[in-house]
C-alpha positions as CSV (number, residue, x, y, z in Angstrom):
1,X,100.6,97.2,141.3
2,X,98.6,97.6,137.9
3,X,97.5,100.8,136.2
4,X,94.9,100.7,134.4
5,X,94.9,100.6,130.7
6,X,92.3,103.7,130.3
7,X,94.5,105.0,133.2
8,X,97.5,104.9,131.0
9,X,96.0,106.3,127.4
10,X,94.2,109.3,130.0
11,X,98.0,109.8,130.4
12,X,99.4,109.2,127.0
13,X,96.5,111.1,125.3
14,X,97.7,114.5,124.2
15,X,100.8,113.1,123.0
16,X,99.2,110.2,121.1
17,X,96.6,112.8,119.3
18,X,99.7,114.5,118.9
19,X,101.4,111.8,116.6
20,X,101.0,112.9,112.7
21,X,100.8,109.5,110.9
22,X,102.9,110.9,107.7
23,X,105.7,111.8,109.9
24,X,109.1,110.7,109.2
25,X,111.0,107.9,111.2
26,X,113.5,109.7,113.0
27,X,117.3,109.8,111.6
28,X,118.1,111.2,114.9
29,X,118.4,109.6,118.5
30,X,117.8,113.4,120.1
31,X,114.6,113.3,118.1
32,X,112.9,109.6,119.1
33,X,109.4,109.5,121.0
34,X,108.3,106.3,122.5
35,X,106.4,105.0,119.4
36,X,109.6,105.1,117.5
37,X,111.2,102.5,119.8
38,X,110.4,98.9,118.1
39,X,113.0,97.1,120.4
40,X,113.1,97.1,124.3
41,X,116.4,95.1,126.2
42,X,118.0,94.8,129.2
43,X,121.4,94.1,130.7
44,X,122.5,93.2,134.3
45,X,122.4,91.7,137.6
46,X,119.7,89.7,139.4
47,X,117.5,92.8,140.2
48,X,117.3,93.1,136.6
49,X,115.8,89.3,135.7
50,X,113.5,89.8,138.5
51,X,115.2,87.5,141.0
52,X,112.7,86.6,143.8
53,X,110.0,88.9,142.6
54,X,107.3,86.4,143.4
55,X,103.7,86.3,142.5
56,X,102.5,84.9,145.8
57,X,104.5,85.0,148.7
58,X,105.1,81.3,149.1
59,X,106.8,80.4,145.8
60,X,110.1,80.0,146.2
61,X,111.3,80.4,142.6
62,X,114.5,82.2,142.3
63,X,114.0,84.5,138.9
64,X,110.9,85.8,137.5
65,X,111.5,87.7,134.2
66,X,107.7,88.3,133.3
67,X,107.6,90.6,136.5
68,X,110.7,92.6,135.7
69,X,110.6,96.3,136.0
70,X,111.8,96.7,132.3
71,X,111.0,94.2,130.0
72,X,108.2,92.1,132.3
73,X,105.1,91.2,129.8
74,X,103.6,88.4,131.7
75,X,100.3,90.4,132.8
76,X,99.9,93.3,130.6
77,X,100.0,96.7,132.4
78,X,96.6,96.8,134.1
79,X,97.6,93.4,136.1
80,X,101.2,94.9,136.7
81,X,102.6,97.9,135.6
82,X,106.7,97.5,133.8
83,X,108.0,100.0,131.5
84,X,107.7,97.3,128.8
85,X,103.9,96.9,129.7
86,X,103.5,101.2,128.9
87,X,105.4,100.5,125.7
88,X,102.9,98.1,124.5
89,X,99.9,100.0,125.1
90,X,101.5,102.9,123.1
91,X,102.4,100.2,120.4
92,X,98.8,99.2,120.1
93,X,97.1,102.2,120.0
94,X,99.6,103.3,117.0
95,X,99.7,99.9,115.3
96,X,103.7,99.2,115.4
97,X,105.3,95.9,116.2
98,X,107.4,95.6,119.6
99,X,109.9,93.4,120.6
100,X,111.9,91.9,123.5
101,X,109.4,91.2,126.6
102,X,110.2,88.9,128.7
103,X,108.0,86.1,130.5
104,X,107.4,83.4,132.8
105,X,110.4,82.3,135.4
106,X,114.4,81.4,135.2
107,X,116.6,81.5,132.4
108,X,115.8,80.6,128.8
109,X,114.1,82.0,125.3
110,X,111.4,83.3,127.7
111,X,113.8,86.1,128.8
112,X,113.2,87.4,125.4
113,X,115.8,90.3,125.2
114,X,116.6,90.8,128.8
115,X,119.9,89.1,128.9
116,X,120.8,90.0,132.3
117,X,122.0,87.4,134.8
118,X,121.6,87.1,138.6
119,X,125.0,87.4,140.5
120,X,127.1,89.3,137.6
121,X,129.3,92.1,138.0
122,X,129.7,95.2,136.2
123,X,133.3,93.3,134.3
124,X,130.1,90.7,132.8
125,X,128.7,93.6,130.8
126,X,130.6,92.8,127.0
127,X,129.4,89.1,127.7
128,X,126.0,91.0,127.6
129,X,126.5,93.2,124.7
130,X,127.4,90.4,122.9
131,X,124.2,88.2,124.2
132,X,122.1,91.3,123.2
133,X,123.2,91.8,120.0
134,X,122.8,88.0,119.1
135,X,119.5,88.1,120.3
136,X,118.4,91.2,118.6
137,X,120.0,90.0,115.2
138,X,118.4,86.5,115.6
139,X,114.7,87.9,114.8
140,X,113.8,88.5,111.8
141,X,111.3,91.0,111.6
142,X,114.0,93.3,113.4
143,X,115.7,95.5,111.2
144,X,118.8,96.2,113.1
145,X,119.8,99.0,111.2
146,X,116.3,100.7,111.0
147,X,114.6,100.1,114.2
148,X,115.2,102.5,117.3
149,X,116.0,100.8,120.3
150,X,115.9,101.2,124.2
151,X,118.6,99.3,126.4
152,X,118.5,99.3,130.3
153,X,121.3,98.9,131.8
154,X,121.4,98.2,135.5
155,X,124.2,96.7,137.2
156,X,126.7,97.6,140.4
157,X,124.6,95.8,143.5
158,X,127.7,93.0,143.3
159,X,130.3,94.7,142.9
160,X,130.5,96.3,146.0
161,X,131.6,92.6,146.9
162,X,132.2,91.8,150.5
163,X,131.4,95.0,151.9
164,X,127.7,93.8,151.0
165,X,126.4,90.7,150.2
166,X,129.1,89.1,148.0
167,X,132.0,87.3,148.5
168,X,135.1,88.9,146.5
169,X,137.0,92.2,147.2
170,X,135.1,95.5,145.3
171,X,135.3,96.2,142.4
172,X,137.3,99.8,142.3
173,X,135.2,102.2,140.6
174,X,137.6,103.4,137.8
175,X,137.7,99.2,136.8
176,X,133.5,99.1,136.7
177,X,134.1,102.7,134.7
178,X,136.5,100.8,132.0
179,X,134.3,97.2,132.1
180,X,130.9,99.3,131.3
181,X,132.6,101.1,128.6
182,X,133.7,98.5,127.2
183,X,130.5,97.2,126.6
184,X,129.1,100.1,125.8
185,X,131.8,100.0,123.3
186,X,130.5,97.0,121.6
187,X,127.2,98.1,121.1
188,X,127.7,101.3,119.6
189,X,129.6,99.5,117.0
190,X,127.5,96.3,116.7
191,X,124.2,98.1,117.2
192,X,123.1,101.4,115.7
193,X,120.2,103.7,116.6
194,X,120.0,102.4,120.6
195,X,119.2,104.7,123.4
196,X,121.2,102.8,126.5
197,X,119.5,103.9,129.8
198,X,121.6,103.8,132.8
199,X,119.9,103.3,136.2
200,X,122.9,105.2,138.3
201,X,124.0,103.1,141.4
202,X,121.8,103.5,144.5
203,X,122.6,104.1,147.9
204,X,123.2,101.4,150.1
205,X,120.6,101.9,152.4
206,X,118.2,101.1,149.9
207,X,119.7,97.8,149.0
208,X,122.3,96.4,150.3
209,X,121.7,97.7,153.7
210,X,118.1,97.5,154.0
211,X,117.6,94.2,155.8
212,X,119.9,95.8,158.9
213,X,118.2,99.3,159.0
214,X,114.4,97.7,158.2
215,X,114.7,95.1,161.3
216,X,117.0,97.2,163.7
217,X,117.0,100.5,162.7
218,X,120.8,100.8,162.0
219,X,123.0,100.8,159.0
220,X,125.2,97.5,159.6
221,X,128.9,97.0,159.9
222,X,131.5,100.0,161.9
223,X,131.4,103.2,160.4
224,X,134.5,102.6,158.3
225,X,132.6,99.9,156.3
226,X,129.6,102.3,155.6
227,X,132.2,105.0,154.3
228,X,133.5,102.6,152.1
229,X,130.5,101.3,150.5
230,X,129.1,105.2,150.3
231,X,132.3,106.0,148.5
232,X,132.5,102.9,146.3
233,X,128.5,103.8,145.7
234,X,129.3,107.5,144.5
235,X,132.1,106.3,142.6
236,X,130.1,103.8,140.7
237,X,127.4,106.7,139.7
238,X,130.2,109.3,139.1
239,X,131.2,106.6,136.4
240,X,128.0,106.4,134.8
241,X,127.7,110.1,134.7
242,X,131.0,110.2,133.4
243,X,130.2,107.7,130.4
244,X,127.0,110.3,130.0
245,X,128.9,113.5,129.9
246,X,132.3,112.6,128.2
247,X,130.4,112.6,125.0
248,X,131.9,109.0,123.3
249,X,128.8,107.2,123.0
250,X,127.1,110.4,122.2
251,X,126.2,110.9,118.3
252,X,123.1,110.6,115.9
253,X,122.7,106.9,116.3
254,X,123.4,105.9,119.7
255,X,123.6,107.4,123.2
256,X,123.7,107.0,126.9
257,X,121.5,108.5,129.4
258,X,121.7,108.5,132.9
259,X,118.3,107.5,135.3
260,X,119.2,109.4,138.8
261,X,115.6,109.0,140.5
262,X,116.7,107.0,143.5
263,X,120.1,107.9,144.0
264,X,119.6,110.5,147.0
265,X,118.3,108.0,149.6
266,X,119.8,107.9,153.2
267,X,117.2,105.4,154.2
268,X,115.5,102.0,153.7
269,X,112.2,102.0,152.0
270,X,109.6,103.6,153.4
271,X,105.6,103.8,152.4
272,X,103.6,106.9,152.0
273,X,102.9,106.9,155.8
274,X,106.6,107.2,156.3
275,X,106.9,104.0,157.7
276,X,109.1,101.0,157.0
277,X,107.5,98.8,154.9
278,X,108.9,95.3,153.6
279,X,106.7,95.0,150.7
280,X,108.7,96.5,148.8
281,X,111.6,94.1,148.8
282,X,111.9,90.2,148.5
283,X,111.7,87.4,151.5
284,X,115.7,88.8,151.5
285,X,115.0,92.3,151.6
286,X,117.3,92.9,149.3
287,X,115.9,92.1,145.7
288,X,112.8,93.8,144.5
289,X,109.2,91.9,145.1
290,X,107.2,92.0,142.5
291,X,105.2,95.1,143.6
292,X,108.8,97.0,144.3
293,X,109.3,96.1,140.6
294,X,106.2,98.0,139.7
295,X,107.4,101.3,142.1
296,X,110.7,100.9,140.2
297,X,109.0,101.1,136.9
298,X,106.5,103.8,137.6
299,X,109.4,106.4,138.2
300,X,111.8,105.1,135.8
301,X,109.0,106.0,133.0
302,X,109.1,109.5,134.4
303,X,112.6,109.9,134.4
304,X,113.2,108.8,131.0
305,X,111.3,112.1,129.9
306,X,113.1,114.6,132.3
307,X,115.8,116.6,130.2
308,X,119.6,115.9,131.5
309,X,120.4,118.2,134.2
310,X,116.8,118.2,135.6
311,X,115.9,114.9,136.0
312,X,114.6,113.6,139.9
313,X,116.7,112.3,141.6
314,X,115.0,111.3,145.0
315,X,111.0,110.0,143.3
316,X,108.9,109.6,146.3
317,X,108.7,105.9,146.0
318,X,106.2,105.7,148.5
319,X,104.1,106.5,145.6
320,X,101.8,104.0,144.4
321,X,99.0,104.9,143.1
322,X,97.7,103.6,139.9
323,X,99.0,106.5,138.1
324,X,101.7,107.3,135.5
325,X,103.5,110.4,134.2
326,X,101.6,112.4,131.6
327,X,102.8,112.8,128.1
328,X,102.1,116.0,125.6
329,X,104.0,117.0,122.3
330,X,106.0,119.1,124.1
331,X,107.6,116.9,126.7
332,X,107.1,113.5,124.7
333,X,111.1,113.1,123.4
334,X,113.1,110.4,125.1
335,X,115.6,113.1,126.7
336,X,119.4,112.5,125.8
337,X,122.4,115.0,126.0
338,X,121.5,116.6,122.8
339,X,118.1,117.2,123.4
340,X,118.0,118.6,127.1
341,X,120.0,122.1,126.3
342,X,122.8,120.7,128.5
């Protein structure tokens, strides 16, 4: 799923007439706008690299970075549409420099600074930080100290362990609380002025689940196995709110914002029709295909300008037309704690 780039400046056009060119860079993280951001990274799992998000359905590649709903830059945004792809269209209609795109498949320099890893865990995140940080400081024309920068951060799928398709016992939600802190942690001290943007944890239905409901119309395992992976599910986006709202990582040069807009599923994905539809998924039905990248991207980008408090938390991700959400002067600021009136 592409959007068009005339498609995308129709939709960025009142806020990019809006931009006075003698402004300011912002001191401020409640006061950054999407041109501000010179850096774009992501941390963690395999949903994150783009695991299995083919190109054609007969490629059996296992990661595909340049299609990732964040930092994917392999087709620019008409071909297919990635919150990175928006970034560079706003980049090149204001002249600034943007880094951290990711292309082509599987691990390697091509990741650019999407650092995430297929199969990790929520206690993986400080090896992340770490990777991130090195990465960032390793370019040159990035000026660590000066540049704003926007850091996804999407990880929990695995830790739910063998109540869905791992291996080990869960991960207890107070212990993935204290391992994403931790990295969080390490960037606030190792990496100033950086929005971090947490996707909170979806349901299981949507993910882990999905292959059961999509091909027999049931959640799988006895009800006592669905509790627990709805509890361990709440407990891991209770965490991230927590992290939001406690106000630690919270001050004028870094913060953490919570992305809710899929968190209120009780169902597999389902098209516009209302109808299960596999396209949205990997071969597994569990990853992301390359076109549930693009849905994932398309209402990220809206949440990202919904104020705390008020952002959507079930998008109709049945939604796929070419379209993406409008930005003015008014509702153009990234929206943290500090600037949503919370």
């Amino acid at each position: 799923m592409g959007v068009s780039k005339s498609s995308v400046k129709s939709a960025l056009n009142d806020y990019l007439k809006s931009i006075d060119p003698t402004e300011k860079y912002p001191d401020d993280v409640n006061s950054v706008k999407p041109h501000h951001i010179r850096v774009i990274g992501a941390m963690g799992d395999s949903l994150t690299i783009g695991s299995r998000a083919q190109n054609i359905i007969i490629d059996e590649r296992q990661r595909y970075p340049g299609n990732a709903y964040f930092t994917g830059m392999d087709s620019e945004v008409d071909g297919h549409l990635t919150i990175y792809n928006i970034f560079r269209v706003i980049a090149e209609e204001t002249g600034n420099k943007l880094f951290g795109g990711s292309t082509g498949m599987d691990y390697g320099n091509n990741t650019g600074l999407n650092v995430a890893v297929g199969g990790m865990k929520s206690d993986d995140i400080l090896r992340q930080a770490k990777d991130l940080v090195q990465r960032i400081k390793s370019i040159e024309e990035i000026d660590i100290n000066h540049d704003w920068k926007l850091v996804s951060l999407w990880i929990g799928t695995n830790d739910v362990g063998n109540l869905g398709y791992g291996t080990n016992d869960p991960i207890p939600p107070e212990k993935y609380k204290a391992y994403i802190e931790e990295g969080l942690s390490y960037l606030k001290q190792n990496l100033p002025r950086t929005i971090v943007s947490v996707i909170a944890m979806f349901p299981p239905q949507l993910l882990q689940e999905a292959h059961s409901i999509m091909k027999t119309g049931e959640r799988p395992g006895s009800i006592e196995q669905q509790t627990k992976r709805d509890v361990l599910s709440d407990g891991y986006r209770n965490a991230s709110y927590a992290l939001q709202d406690e106000g630690k990582f919270n001050d004028k040069n870094f913060t953490v914002v919570v992305q809710p807009f899929a968190t209120e599923y009780t169902d597999a994905y389902v098209d516009k029709e209302g109808h299960y539809n596999a396209a949205f998924y990997a071969l597994d039905i569990f990853h992301l295909s390359k076109l549930g990248h693009a849905i994932i991207a398309k209402h990220y980008w809206q949440n990202l300008f919904e104020p705390v408090g008020e952002k959507t938390k079930k998008a109709d991700l049945g939604d796929t037309s070419p379209q993406i959400f409008g930005l003015n002067q008014e509702n153009s600021l990234i929206k943290t704690v500090g600037n949503s009136g919370k």
